[in-house]
Backbone as CSV, one residue per row, in Angstrom:
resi,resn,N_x,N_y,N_z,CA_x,CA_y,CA_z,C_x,C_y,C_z
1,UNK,11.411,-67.017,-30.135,10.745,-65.913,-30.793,11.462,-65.602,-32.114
2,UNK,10.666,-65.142,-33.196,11.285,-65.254,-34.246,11.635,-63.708,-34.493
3,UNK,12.905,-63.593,-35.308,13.777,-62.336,-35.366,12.774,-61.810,-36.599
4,UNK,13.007,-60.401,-36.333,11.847,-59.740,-37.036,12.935,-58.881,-38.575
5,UNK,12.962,-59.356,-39.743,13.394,-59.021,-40.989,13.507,-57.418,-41.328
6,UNK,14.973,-57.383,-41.794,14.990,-55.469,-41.719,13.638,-54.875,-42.363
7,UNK,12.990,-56.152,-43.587,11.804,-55.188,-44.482,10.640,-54.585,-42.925
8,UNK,10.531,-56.049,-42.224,9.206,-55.798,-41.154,9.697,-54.827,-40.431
9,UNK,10.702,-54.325,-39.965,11.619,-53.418,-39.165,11.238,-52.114,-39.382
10,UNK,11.472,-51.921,-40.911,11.196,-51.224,-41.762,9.816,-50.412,-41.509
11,UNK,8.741,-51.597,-41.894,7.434,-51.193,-42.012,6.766,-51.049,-40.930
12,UNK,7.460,-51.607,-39.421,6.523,-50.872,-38.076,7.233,-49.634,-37.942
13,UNK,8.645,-48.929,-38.494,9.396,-47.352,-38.214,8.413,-46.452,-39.097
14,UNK,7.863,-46.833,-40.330,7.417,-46.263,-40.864,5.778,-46.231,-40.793
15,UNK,5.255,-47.167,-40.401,3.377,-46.884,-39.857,3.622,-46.146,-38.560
16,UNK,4.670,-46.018,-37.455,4.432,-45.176,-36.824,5.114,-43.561,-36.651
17,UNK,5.338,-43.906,-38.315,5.908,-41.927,-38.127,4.538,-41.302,-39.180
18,UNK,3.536,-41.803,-39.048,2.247,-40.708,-39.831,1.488,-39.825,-38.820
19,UNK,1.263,-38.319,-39.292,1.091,-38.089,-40.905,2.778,-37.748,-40.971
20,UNK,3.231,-38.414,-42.125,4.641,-37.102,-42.589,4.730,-36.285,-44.057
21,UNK,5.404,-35.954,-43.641,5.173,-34.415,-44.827,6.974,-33.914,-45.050
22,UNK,7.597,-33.513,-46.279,8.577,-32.411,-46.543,8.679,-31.328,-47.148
23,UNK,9.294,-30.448,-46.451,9.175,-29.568,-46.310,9.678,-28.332,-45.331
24,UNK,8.843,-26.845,-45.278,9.536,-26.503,-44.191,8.155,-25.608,-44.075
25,UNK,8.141,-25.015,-42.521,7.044,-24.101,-42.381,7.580,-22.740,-41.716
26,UNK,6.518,-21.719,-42.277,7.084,-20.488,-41.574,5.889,-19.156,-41.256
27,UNK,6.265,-18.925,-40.408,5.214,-17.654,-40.168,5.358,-16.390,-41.261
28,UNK,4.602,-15.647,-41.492,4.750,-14.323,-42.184,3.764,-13.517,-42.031
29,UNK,3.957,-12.238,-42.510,3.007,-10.741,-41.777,2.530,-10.489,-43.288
30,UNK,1.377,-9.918,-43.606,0.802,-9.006,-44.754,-0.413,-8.994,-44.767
31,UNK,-0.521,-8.193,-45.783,-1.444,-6.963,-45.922,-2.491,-7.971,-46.190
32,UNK,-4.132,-7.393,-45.718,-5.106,-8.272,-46.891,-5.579,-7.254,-47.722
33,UNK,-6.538,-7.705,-48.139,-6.998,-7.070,-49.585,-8.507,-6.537,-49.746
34,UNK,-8.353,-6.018,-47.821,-10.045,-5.365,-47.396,-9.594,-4.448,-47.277
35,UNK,-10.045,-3.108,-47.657,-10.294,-1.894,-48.079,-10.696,-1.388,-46.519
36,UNK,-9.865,-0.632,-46.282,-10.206,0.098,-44.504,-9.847,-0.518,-43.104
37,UNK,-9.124,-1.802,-44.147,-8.910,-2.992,-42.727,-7.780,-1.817,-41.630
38,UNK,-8.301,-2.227,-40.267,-7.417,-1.603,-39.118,-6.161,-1.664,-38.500
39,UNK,-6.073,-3.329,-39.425,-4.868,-4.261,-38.642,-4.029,-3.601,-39.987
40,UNK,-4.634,-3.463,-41.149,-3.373,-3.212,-42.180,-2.621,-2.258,-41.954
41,UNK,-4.012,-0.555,-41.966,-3.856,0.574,-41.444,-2.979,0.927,-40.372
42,UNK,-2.762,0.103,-39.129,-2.067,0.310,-38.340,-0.865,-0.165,-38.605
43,UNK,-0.252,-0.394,-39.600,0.950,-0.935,-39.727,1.280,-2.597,-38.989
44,UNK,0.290,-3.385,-38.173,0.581,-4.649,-37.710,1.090,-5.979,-38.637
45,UNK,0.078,-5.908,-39.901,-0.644,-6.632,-40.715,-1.145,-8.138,-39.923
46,UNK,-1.228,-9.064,-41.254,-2.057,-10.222,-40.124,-0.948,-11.312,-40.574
47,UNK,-1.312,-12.292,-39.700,-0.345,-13.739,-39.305,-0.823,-14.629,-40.433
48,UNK,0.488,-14.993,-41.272,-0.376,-16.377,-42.425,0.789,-17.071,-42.016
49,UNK,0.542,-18.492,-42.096,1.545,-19.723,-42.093,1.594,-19.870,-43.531
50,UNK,3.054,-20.142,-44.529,3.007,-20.864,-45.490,4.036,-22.332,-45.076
51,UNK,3.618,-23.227,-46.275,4.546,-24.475,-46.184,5.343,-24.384,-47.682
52,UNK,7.100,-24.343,-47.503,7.777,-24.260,-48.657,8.024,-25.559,-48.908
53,UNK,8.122,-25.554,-50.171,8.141,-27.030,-50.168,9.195,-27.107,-51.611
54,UNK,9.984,-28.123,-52.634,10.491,-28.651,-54.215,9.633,-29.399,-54.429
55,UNK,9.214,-28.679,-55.814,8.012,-30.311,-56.853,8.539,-29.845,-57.909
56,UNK,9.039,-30.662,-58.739,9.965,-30.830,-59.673,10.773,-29.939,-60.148
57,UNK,11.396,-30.003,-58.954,13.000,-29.106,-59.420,12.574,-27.497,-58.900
58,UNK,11.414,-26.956,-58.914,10.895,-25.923,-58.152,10.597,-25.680,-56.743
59,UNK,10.623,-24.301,-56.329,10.596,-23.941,-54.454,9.522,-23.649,-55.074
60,UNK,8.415,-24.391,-54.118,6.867,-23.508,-54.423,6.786,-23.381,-52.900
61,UNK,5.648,-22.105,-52.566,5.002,-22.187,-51.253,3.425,-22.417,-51.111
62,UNK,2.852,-22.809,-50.063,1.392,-23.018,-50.059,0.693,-22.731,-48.813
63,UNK,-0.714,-21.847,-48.604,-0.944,-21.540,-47.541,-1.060,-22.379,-46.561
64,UNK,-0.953,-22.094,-45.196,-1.446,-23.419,-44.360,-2.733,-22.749,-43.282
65,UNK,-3.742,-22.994,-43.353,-4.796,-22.808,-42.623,-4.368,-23.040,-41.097
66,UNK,-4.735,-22.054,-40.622,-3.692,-21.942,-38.808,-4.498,-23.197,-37.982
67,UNK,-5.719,-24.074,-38.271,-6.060,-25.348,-37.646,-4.865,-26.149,-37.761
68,UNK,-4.658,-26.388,-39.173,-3.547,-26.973,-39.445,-1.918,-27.401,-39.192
69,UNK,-1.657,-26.349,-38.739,-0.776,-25.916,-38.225,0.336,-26.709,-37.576
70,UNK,-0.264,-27.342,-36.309,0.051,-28.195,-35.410,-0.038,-29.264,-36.232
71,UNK,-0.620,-29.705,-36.877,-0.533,-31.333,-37.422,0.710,-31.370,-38.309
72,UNK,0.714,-29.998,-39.211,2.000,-30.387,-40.499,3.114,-30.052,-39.295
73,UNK,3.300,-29.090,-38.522,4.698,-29.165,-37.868,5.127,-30.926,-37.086
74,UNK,4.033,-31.765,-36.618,4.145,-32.942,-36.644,4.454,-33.356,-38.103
75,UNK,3.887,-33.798,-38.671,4.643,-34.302,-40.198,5.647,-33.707,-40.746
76,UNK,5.908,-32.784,-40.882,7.629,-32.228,-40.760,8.338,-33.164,-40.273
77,UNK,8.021,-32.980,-38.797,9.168,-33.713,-37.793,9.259,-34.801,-37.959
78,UNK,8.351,-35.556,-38.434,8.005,-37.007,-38.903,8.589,-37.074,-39.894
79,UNK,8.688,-35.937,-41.382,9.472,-36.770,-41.944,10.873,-36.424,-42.061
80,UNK,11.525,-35.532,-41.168,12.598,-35.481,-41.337,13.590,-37.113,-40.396
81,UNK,12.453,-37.547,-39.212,12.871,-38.988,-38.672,12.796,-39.979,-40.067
82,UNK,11.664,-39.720,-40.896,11.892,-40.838,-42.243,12.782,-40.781,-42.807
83,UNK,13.501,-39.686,-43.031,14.638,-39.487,-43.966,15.784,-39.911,-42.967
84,UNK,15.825,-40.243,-42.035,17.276,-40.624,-41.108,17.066,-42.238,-41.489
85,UNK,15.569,-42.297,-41.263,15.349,-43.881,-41.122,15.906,-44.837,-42.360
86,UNK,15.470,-43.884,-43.801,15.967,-44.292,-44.272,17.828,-44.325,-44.867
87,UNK,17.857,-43.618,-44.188,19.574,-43.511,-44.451,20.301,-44.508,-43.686
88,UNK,19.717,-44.816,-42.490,19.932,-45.930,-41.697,19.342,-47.153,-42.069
89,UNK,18.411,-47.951,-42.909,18.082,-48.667,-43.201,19.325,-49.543,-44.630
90,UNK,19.786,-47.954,-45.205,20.454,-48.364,-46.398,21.874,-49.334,-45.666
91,UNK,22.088,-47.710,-44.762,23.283,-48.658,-43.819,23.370,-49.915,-43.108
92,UNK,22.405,-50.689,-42.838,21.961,-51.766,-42.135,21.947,-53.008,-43.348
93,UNK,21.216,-52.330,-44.769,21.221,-53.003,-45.658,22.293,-53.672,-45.900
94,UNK,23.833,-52.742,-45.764,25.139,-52.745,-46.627,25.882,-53.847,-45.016
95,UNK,25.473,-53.077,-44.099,25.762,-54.514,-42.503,25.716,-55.551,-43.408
96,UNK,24.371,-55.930,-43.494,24.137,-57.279,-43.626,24.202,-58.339,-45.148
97,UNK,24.776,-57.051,-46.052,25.187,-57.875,-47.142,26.430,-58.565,-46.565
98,UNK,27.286,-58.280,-45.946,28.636,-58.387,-45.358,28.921,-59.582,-44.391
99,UNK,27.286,-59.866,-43.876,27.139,-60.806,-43.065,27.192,-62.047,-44.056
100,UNK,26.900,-61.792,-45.054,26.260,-62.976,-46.298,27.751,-63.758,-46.978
């Protein structure tokens, strides 16, 4: 059986960590912007998910629609395994120059 090449190694760790995403997610409370609302009035307010995220050199945040939810906390987790993978790939790289 033929030994499978760090690139192919590579590319079955990474087709099976989708969807991935970076980033971070978080719950938060506030107000909306309906006039008489009950949930505001009562001091509760309502549940929004945002996703924080860096795009060029900036912390931006972005809403996340609560369907959603469950899928990006999977891609999170997914890509924080990409980012090991690749830290371990580099290391494997530097193995096997050594072997050479």
């Amino acid at each position: 059986m033929k030994k499978l090449s760090l690139e192919d190694k590579w590319m079955r760790k990474v087709a099976a960590l989708y969807p991935v995403a970076k980033g971070s997610l978080r719950e938060v409370r506030r107000n909306c912007s309906r006039p008489g609302c009950a949930t505001c009035a009562s001091g509760k307010m309502h549940t929004a998910w945002l996703m924080t995220f860096y795009l060029d050199g900036r912390q931006c945040s972005k809403h996340v629609p609560k369907t959603m939810v469950k899928t990006l906390k999977k891609a999170l987790e997914n890509g924080r395994k990409l980012e090991e993978a690749m830290l371990l790939s580099g290391l494997a790289m530097l193995d096997e120059s050594k072997k050479k």
